[in-house]
DRENDO-1510 file (C-alpha; in Angstrom, 1 decimal, always signed):
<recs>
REC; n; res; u; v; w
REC; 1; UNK; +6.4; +10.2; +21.9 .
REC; 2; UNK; +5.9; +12.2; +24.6 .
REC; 3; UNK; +5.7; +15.3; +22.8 .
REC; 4; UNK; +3.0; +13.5; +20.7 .
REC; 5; UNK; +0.9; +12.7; +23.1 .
REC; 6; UNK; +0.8; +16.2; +24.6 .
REC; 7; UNK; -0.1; +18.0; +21.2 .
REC; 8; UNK; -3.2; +15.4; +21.5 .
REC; 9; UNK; -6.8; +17.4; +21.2 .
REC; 10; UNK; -8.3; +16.4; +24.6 .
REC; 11; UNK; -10.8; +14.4; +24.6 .
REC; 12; UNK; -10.0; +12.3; +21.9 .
REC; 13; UNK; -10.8; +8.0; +22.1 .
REC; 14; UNK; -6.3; +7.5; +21.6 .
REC; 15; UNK; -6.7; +4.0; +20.6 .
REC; 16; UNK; -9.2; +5.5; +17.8 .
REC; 17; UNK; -6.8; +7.9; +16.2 .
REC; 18; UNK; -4.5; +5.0; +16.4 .
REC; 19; UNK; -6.6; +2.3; +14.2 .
REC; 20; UNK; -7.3; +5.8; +12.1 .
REC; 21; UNK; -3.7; +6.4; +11.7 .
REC; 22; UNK; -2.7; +3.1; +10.7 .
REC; 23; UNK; -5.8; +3.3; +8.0 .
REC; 24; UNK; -5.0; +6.2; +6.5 .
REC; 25; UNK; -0.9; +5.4; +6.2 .
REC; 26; UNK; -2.3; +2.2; +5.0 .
REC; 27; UNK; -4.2; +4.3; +2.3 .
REC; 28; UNK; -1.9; +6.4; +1.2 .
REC; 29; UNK; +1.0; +3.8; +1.0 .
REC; 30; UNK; -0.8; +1.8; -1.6 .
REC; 31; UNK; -2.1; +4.3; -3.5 .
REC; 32; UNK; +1.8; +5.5; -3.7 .
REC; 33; UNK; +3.8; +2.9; -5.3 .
REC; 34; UNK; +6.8; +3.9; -7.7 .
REC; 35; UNK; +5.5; +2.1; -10.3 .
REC; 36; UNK; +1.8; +0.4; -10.9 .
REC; 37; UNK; +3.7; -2.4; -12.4 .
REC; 38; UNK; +5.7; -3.9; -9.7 .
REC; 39; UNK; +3.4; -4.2; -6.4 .
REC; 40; UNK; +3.4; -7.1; -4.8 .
REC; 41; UNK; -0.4; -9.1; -4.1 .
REC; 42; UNK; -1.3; -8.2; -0.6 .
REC; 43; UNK; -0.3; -4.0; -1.7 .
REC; 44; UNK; -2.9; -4.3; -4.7 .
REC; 45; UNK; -7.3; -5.1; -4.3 .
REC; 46; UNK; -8.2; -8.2; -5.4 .
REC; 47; UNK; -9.2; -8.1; -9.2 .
REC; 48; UNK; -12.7; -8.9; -8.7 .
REC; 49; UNK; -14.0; -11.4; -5.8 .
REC; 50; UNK; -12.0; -12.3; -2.6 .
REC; 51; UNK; -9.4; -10.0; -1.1 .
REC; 52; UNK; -6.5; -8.8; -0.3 .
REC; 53; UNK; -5.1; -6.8; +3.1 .
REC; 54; UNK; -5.5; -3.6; +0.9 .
REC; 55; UNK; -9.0; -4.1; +0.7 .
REC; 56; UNK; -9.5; -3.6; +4.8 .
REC; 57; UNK; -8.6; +0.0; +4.0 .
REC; 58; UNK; -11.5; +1.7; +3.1 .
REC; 59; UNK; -14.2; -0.3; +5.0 .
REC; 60; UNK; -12.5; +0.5; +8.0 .
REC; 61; UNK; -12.5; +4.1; +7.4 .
REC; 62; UNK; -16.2; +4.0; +6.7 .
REC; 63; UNK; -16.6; +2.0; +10.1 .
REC; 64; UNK; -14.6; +4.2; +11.8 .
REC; 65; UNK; -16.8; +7.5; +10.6 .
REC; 66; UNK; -19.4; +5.5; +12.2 .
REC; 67; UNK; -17.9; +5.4; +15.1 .
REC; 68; UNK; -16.3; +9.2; +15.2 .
REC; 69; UNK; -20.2; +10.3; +14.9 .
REC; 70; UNK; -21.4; +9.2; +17.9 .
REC; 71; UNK; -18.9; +10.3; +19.9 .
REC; 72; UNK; -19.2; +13.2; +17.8 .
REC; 73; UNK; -22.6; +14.1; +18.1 .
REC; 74; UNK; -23.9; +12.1; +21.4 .
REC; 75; UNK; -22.5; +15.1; +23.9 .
REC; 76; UNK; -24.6; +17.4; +21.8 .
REC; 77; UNK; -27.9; +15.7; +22.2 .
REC; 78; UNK; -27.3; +15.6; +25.8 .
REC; 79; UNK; -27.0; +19.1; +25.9 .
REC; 80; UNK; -30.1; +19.7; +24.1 .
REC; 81; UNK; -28.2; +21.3; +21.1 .
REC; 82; UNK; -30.7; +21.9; +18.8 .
REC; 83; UNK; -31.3; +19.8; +15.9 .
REC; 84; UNK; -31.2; +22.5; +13.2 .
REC; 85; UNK; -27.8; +23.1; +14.4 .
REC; 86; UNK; -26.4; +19.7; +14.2 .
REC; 87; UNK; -28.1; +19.4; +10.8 .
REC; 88; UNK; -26.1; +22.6; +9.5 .
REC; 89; UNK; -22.8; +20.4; +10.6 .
REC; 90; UNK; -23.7; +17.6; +8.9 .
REC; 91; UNK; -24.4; +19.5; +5.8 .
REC; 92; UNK; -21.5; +21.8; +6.0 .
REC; 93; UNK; -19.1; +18.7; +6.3 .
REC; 94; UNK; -21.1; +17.1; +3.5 .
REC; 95; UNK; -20.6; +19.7; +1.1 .
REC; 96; UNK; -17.0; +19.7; +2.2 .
REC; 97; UNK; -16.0; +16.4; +1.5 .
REC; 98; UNK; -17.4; +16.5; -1.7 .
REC; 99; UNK; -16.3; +19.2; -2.7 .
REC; 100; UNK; -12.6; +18.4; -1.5 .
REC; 101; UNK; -13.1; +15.1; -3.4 .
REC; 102; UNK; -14.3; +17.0; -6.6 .
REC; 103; UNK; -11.2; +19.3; -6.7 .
REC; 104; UNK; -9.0; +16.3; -6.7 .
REC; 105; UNK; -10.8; +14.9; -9.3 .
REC; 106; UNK; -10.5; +18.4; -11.3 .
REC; 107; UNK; -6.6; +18.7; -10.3 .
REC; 108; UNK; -5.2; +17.0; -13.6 .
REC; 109; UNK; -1.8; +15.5; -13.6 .
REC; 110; UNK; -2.0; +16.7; -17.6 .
REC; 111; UNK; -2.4; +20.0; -16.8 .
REC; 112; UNK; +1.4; +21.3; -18.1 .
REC; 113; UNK; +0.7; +19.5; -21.1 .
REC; 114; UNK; +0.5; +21.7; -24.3 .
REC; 115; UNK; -1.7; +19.8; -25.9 .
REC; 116; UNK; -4.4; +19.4; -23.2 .
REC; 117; UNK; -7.5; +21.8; -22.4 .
REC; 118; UNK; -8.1; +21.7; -19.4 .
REC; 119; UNK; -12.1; +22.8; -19.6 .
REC; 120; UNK; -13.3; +20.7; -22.2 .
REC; 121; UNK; -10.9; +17.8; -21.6 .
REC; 122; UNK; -10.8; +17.6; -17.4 .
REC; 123; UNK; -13.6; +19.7; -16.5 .
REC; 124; UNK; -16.2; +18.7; -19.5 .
REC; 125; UNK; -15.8; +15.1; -17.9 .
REC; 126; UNK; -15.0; +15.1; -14.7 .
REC; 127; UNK; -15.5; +11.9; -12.0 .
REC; 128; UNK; -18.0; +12.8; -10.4 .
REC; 129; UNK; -17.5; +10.2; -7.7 .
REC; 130; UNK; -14.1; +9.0; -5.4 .
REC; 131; UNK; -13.4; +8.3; -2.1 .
REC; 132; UNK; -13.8; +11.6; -0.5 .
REC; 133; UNK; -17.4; +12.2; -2.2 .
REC; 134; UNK; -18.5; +8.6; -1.0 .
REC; 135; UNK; -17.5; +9.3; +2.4 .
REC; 136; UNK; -19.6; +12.2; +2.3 .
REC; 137; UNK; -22.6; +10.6; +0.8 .
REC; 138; UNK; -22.2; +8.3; +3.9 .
REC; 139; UNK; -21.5; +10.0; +6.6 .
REC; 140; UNK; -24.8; +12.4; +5.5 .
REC; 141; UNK; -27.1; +9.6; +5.2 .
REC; 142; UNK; -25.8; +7.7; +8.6 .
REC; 143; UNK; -25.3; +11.2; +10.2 .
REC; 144; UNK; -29.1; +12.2; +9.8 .
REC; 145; UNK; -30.1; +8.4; +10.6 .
REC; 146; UNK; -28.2; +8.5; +13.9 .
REC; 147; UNK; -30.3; +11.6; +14.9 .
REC; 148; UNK; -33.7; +9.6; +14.1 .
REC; 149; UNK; -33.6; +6.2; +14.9 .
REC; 150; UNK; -32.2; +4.2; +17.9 .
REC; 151; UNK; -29.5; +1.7; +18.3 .
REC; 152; UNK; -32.0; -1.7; +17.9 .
REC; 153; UNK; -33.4; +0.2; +14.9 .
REC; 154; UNK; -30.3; +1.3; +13.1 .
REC; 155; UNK; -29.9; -2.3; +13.0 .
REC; 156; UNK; -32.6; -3.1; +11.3 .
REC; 157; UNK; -32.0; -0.4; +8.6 .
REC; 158; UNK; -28.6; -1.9; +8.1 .
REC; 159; UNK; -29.9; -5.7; +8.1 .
REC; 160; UNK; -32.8; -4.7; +5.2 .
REC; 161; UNK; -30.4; -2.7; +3.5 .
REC; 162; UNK; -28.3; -5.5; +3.0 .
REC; 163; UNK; -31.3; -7.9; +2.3 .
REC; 164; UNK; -32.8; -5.4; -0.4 .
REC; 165; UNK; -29.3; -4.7; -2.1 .
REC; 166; UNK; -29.3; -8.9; -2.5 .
REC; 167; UNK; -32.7; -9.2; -3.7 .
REC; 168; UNK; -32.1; -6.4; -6.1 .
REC; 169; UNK; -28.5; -7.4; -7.5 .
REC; 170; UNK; -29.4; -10.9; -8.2 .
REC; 171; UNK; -33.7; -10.6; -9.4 .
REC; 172; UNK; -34.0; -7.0; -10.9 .
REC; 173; UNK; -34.6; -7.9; -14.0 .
REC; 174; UNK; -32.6; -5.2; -16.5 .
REC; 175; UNK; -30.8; -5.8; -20.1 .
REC; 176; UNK; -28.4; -4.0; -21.4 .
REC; 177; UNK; -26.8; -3.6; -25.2 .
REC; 178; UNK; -23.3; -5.3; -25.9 .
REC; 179; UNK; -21.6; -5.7; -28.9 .
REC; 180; UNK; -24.7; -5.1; -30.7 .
REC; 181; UNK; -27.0; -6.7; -29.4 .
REC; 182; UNK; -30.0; -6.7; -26.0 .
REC; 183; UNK; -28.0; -9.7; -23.6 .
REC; 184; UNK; -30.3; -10.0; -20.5 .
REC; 185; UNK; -28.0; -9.4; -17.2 .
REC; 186; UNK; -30.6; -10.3; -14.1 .
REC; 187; UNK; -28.8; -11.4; -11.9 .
REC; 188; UNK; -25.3; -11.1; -13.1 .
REC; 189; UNK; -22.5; -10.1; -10.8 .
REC; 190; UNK; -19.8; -9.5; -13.4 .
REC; 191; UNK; -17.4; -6.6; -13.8 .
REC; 192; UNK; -18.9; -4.2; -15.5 .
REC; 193; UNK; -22.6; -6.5; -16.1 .
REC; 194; UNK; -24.4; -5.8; -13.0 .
REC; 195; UNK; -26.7; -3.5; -11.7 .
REC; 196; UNK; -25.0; -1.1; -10.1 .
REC; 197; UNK; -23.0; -0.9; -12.9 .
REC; 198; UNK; -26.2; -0.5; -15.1 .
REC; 199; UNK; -27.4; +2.2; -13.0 .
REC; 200; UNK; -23.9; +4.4; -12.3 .
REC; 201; UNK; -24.2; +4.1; -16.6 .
REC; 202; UNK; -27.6; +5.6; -16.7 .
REC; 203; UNK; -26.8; +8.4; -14.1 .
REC; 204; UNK; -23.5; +9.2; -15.0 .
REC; 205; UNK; -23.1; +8.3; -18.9 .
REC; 206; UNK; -19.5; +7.4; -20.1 .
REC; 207; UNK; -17.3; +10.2; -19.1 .
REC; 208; UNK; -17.8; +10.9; -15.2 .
REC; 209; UNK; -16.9; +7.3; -14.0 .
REC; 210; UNK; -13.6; +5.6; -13.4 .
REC; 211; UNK; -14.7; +2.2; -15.1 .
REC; 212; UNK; -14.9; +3.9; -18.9 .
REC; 213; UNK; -14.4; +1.0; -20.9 .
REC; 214; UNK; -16.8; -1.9; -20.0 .
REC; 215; UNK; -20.1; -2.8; -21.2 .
REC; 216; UNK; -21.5; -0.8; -18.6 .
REC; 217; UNK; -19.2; +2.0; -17.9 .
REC; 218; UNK; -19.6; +2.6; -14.0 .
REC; 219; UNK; -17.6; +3.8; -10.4 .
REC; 220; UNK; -16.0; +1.9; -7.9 .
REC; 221; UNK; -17.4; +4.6; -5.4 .
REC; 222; UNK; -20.7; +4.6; -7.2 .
REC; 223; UNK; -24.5; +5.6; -6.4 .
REC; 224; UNK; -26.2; +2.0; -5.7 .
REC; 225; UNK; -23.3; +0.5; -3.7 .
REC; 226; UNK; -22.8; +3.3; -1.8 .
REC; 227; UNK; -26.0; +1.9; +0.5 .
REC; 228; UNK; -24.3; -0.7; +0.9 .
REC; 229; UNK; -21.1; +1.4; +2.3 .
REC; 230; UNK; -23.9; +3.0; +4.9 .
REC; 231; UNK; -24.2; +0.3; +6.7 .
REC; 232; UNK; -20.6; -0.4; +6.8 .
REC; 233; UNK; -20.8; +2.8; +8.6 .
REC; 234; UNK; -24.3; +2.0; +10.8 .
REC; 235; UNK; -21.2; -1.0; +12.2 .
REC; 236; UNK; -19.3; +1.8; +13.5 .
REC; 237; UNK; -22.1; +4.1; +15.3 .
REC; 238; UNK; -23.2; +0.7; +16.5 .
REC; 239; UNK; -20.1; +0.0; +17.9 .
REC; 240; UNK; -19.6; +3.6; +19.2 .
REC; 241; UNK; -22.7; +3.3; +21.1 .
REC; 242; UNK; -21.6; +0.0; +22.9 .
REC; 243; UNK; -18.3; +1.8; +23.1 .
REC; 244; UNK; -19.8; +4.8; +25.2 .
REC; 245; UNK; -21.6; +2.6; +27.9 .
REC; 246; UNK; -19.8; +2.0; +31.7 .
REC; 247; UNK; -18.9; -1.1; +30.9 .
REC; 248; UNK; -15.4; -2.5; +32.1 .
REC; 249; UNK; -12.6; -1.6; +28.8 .
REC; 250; UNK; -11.6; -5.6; +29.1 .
REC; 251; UNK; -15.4; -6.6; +29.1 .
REC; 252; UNK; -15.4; -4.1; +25.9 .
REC; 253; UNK; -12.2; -5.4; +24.2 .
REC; 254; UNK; -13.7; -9.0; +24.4 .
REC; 255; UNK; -17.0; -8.2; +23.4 .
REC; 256; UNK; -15.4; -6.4; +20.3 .
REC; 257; UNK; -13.3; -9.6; +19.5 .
REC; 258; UNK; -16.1; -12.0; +19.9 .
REC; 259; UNK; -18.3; -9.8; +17.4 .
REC; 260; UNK; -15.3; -9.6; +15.4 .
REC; 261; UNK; -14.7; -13.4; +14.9 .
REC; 262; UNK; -18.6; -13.9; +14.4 .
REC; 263; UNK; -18.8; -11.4; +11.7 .
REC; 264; UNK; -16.3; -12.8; +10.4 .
REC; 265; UNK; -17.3; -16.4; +9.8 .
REC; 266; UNK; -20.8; -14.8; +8.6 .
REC; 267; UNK; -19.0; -12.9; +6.4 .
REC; 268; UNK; -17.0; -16.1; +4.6 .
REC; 269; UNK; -20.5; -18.1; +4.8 .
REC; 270; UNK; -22.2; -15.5; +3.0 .
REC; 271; UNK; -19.0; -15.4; +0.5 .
REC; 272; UNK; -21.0; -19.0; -0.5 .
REC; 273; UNK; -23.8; -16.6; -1.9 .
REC; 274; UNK; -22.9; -13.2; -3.1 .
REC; 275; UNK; -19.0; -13.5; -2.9 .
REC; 276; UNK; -16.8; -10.7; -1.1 .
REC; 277; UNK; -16.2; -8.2; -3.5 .
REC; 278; UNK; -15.4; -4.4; -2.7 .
REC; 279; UNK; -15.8; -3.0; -6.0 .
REC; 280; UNK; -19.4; -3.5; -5.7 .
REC; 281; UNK; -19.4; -3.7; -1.5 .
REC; 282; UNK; -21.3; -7.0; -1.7 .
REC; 283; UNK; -23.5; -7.6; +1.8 .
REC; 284; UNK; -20.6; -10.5; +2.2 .
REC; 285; UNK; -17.9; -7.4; +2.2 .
REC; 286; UNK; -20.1; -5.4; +4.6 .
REC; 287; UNK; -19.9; -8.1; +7.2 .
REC; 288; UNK; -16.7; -9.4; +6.6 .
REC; 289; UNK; -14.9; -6.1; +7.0 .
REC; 290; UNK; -16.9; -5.0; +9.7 .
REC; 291; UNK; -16.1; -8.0; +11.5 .
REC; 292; UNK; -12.2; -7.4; +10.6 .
REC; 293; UNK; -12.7; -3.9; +12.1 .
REC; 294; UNK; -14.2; -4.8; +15.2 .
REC; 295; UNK; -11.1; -7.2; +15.7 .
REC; 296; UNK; -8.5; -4.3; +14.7 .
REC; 297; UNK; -10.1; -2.1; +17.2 .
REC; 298; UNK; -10.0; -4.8; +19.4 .
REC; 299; UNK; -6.4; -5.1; +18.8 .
REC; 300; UNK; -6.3; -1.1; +19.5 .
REC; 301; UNK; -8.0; -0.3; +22.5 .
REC; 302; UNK; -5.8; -3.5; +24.0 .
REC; 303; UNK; -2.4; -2.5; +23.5 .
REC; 304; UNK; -2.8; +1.1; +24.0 .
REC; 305; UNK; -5.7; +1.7; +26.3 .
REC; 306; UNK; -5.6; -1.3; +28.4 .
REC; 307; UNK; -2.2; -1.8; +28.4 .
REC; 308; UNK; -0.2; +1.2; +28.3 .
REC; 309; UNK; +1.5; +0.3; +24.8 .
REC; 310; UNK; +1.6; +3.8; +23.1 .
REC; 311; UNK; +5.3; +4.2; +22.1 .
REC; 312; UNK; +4.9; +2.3; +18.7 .
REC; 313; UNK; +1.4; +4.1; +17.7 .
REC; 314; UNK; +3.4; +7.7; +17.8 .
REC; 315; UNK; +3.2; +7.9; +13.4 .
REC; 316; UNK; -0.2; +6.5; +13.4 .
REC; 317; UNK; -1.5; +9.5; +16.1 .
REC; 318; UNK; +0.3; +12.3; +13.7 .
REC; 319; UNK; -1.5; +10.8; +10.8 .
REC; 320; UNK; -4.8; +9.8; +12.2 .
REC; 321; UNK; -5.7; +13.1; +14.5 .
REC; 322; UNK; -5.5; +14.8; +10.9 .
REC; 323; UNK; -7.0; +12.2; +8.7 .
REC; 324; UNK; -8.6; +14.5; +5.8 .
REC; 325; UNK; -5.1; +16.7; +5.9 .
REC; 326; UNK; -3.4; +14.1; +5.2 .
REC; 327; UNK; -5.3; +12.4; +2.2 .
REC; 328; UNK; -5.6; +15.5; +0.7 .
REC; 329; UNK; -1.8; +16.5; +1.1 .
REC; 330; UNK; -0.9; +13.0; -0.3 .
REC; 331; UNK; -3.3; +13.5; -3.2 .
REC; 332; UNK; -2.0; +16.7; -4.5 .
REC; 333; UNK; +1.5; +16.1; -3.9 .
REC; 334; UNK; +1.0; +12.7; -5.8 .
REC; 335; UNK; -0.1; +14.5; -8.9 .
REC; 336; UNK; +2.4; +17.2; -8.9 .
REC; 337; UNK; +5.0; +14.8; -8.9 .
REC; 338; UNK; +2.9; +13.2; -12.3 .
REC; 339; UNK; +3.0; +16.9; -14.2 .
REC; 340; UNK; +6.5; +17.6; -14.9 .
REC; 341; UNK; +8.3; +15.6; -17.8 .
REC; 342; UNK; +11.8; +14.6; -18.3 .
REC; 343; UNK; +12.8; +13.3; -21.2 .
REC; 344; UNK; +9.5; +12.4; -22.3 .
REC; 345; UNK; +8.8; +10.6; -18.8 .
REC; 346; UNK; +6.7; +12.0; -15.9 .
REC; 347; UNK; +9.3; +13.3; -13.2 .
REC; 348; UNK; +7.8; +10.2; -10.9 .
REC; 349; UNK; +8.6; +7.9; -13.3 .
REC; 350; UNK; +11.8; +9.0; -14.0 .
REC; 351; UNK; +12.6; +9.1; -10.5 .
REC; 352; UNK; +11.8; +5.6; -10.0 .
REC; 353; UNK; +13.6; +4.4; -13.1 .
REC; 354; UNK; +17.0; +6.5; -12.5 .
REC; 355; UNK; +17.1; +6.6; -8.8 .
REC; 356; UNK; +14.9; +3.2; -6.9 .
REC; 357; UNK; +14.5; +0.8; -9.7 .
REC; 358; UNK; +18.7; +0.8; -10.0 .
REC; 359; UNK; +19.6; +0.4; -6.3 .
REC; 360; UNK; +16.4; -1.6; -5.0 .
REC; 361; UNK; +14.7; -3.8; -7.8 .
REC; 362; UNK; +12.0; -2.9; -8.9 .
REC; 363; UNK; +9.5; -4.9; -6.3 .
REC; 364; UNK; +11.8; -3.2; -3.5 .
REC; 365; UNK; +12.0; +0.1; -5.3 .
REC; 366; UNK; +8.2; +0.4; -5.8 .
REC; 367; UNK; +8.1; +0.1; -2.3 .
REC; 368; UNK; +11.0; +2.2; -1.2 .
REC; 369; UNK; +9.5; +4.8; -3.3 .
REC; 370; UNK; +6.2; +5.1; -0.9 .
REC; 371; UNK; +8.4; +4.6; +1.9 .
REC; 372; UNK; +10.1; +8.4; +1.0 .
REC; 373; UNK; +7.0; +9.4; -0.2 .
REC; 374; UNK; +5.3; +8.6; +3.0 .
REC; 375; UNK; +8.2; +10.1; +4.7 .
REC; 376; UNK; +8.0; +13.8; +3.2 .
REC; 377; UNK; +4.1; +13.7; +3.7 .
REC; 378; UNK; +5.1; +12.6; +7.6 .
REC; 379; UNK; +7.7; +16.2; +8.3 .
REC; 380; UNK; +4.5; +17.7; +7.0 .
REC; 381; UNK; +1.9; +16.1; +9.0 .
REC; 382; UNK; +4.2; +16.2; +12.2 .
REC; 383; UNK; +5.1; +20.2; +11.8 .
REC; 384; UNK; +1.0; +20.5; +11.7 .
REC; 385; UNK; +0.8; +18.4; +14.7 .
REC; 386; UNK; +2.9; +20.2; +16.6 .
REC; 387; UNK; +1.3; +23.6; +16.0 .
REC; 388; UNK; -1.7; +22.0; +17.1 .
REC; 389; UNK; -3.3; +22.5; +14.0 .
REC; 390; UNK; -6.3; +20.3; +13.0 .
REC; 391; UNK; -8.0; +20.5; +10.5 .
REC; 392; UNK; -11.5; +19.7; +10.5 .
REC; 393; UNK; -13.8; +19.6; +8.0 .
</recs>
């Protein structure tokens, strides 16, 4: 632990690396099972409304972005660093991210098959959008707002934001053909019959989304929700402004907690009108997650900053002081273990099937299976570490 601690960049908020670390293991876990067929609830999103613990993941990366750019960018403007600078770093990372996102997207787990062509088959219809080129789109847009506006403003953004993406999800009146025939949608909130569904069709078409076969083909991470996500991320540079004041940390940790629990019952009375739902990051899921955040960070700052706790958070630092590394580590080693075949199965799932699914069950063996996964990725992430190499983007 020690040694951990030492290979820290200074200057770093610890308790924020932490609450990063434990997102991103969170992230990667999930997405890693041995088999899609045996997870059990809480490891999977909830199917449409509602949710799970899987669905804090990706919220509270967004609201921790928001966070990470004011501390980020606050010591810059106090040093009079000159706007067309810090607006060359936000585009730079931009581009970055989405490109990053892109490649993975590009990165076929068919590419050793004979049979596939990899231009017209992976490159001809790409995703345009994922996680990495949301979290780009986001942290542009909030990036350049936290430049413009102040703290009581950003707040307003985020709070008609919110309002307009309601108004425009349930009135926007917009039809759409299904089998055969012009059904009017305004106001409809179904999977794969809504508007931002509607709109990911028209800008995308078909083949560049993850959704292909709905009536309205459309992406998880797509255009019109992606507002939505900004304010998620407006929470965070919110809270990072609070965060940077003189006030007393246990003054801070129960200010954080209170918001936390507020946001939270806002978030479930909201539910009432526009339900929680993530695919679509409903103004419900905004609130709700940012309240959840709040309380996780909260939970953070308490055991390790005010309290001294560090010893158990020694993973989540490795992980979380190199957030992108790892995602993007995880995400290629996750498809090369997809390309090889054995006996007509891909080597993962032949691995699961000779060597987990035997000896654990399946449930346990799906689970085991992320454990090693997660395990391999760590001697990785930890040799990085300790070469003080960071990789920021």
């Amino acid at each position: 632990m020690s040694s951990i601690m030492a290979s820290l960049p200074k200057g770093r908020m610890l308790s924020l690396d932490v609450f990063r670390g434990i997102t991103i293991t969170m992230m990667i876990f999930v997405n890693n099972p041995g088999s899609w067929s045996y997870m059990y609830a809480p490891l999977k999103h909830a199917e449409w409304n509602g949710w799970t613990p899987t669905d804090f993941i990706f919220p509270f990366f967004v609201f921790i972005m928001g966070v990470s750019i004011v501390l980020a960018f606050q010591k810059k403007l106090e040093h009079n660093t000159p706007k067309s600078e810090l607006y060359k770093s936000i585009f730079n990372r931009t581009w970055k991210l989405f490109g990053l996102g892109l490649f993975l997207n590009l990165f076929s787990i068919n590419l050793l098959m004979p049979e596939h062509h990899w231009f017209n088959d992976t490159f001809l219809n790409v995703r345009y959008m994922g996680v990495l080129q949301r979290l780009a789109l986001v942290y542009a847009i909030t990036a350049i707002l936290y430049l413009h506006f102040k703290p009581k403003q950003l707040f307003y953004i985020g709070v008609g934001t919110l309002v307009f993406y309601w108004l425009m999800m349930n009135y926007f009146p917009f039809s759409a053909q299904i089998d055969g025939e012009q059904v009017d949608l305004t106001g409809s909130l179904e999977h794969g019959k809504n508007l931002a569904a509607y709109i990911d069709f028209h800008v995308f078409g078909t083949n560049h989304v993850y959704f292909k076969n709905l009536p309205l083909p459309y992406d998880p991470e797509g255009l019109f929700s992606t507002f939505t996500a900004v304010v998620s991320c407006i929470a965070g540079v919110l809270t990072g402004y609070y965060l940077s004041n003189s006030e007393k940390l246990e003054v801070k940790i129960s200010t954080l907690f209170f918001w936390g629990v507020l946001l939270l019952v806002i978030g479930e009375i909201m539910d009432y009108g526009f339900p929680i739902n993530k695919t679509i990051w409903t103004p419900s899921y905004v609130i709700f997650m940012s309240g959840m955040a709040l309380l996780f960070l909260a939970m953070c700052m308490f055991l390790v900053d005010l309290k001294g706790i560090k010893n158990w958070s020694a993973l989540f630092i490795v992980f979380g002081s190199n957030a992108i590394a790892f995602f993007m580590l995880s995400g290629l080693f996750g498809r090369l273990i997809l390309m090889p075949q054995i006996n007509g199965m891909r080597l993962k799932s032949w691995i699961f099937d000779t060597v987990f699914a035997p000896y654990f069950g399946n449930y346990i063996g799906s689970i085991a299976f992320s454990v090693v996964f997660m395990s391999i990725l760590y001697s990785v992430m930890y040799w990085l570490y300790k070469k003080k190499i960071f990789w920021k983007v």
